[in-house]
C-alpha positions in Angstrom: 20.6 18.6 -5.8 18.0 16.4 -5.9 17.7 13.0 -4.2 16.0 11.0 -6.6 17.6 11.0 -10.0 15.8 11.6 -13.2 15.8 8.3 -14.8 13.9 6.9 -11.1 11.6 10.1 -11.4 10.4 9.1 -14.9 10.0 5.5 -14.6 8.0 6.5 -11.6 6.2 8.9 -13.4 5.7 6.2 -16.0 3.5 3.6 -13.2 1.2 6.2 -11.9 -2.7 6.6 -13.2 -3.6 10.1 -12.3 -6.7 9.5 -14.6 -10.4 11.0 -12.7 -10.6 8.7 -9.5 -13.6 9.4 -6.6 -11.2 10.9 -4.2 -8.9 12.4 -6.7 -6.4 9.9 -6.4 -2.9 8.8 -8.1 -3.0 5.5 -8.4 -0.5 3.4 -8.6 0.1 0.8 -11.0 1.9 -2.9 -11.5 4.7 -3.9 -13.7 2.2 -4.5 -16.9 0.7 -1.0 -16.1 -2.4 -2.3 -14.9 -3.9 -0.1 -11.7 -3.5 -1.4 -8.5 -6.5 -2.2 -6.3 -7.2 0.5 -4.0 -6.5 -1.4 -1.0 -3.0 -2.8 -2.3 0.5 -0.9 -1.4 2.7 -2.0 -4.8 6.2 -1.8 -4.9 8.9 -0.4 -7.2 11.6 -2.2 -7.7 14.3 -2.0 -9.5 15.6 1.1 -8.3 17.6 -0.2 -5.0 21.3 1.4 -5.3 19.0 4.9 -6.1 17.0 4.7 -3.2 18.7 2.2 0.0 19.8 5.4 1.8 16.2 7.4 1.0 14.6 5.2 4.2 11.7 4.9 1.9 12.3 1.2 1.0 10.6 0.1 -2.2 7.3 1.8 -1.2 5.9 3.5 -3.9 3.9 6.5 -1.5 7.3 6.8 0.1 9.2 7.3 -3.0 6.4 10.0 -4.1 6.7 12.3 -0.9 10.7 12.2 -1.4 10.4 13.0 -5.4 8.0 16.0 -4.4 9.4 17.7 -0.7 13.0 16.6 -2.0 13.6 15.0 1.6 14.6 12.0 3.2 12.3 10.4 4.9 13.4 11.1 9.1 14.1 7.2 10.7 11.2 6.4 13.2 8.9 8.5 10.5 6.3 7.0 8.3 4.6 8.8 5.2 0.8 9.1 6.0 -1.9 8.6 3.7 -5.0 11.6 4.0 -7.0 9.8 1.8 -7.1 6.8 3.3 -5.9 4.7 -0.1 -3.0 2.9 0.1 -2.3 2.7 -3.5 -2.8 6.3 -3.8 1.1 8.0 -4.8 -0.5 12.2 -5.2 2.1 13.7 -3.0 -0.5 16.5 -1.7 -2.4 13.1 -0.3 0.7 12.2 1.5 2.2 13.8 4.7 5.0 12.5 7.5 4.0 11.7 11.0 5.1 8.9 13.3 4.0 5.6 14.0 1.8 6.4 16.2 0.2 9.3 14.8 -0.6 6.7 12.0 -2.3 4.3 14.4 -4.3 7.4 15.4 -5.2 8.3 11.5 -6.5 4.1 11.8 -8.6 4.4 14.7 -10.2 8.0 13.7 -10.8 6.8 10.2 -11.9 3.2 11.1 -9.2 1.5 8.9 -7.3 -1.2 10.0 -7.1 -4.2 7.9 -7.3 -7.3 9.5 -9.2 -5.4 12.8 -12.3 -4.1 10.0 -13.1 -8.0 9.2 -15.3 -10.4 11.4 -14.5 -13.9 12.1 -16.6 -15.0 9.2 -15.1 -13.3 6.1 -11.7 -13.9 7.8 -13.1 -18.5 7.7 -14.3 -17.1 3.5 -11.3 -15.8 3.0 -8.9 -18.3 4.2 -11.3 -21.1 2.6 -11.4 -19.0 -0.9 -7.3 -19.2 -0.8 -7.2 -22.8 0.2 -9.5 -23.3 -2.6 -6.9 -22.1 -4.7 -7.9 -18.9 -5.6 -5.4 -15.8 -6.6 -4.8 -13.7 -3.4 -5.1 -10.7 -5.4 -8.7 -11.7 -6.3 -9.9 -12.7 -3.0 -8.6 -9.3 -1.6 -10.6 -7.6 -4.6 -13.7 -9.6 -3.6 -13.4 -8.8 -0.5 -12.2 -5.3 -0.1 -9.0 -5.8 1.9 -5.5 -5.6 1.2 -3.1 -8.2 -0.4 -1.4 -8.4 2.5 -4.4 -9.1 4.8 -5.3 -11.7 2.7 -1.5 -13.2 2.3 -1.5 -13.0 6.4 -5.2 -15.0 6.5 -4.0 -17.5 4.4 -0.6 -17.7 6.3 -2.5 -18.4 8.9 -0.4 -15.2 10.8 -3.2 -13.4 11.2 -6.7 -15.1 12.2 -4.8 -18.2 13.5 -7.4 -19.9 14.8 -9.7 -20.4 11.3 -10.0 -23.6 9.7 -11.2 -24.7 6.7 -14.3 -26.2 6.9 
């Protein structure tokens, strides 16, 4: 049996870009089919009664390793990214590990979000949002995640940077 019914695995099928990308990447893509930014996670919703007892949430890399192993995701496990690409949903990109062997991945690899910024494009990037800018284009301009930019402008990460 599998765990993920058919209509889920097409609509899923249905948001992924597998077109030519520099690491050989799935990408995945938004609600008007548009590819996610490298750096961005994406959700899929929609799908909540199908997936609440998956422990995969509405993460789209998540919901890729349990369409291709067939397997719940273990509680205190996390899916992994080897490529590095959050948006990335190829299941042969994606592995389990714990938390901590995904802090390990960050510090080997030199990823980290908010830790790979300095001081001053943390100040551009809060200034650029209180400007009014889209957090999805400041995170494009500057190479970093939605969320690192949502956190910067939140002012829950980088606390201490003030417009000026």
């Amino acid at each position: 049996m599998r765990l993920i019914s058919e209509g889920v695995r097409i609509a899923f099928a249905d948001r992924t870009c597998r077109d030519h990308h520099r690491k050989g990447c799935w990408l995945f893509t938004d609600k008007n089919g548009e590819v996610l930014p490298e750096h961005d996670y994406g959700t899929f919703s929609g799908f909540k009664a199908d997936l609440q007892d998956l422990n995969c949430g509405n993460k789209p890399y998540s919901i890729s390793y349990i369409i291709e192993t067939n397997l719940e995701i273990p509680k205190g496990m996390v899916i992994r990214h080897t490529c590095d690409i959050p948006a990335c949903v190829r299941p042969d990109h994606l592995l389990s590990g714990t938390h901590q062997d995904n802090m390990i991945d960050c510090i080997q690899r030199n990823r980290g979000g908010s830790q790979t910024i300095n001081t001053y494009t943390a100040r551009l990037i809060y200034n650029a949002c209180a400007r009014g800018s889209p957090v999805k284009q400041v995170a494009l301009e500057f190479s970093v995640s939605v969320n690192v930019v949502s956190k910067i402008k939140r002012k829950a990460k980088w606390k201490h940077i003030h417009e000026y």
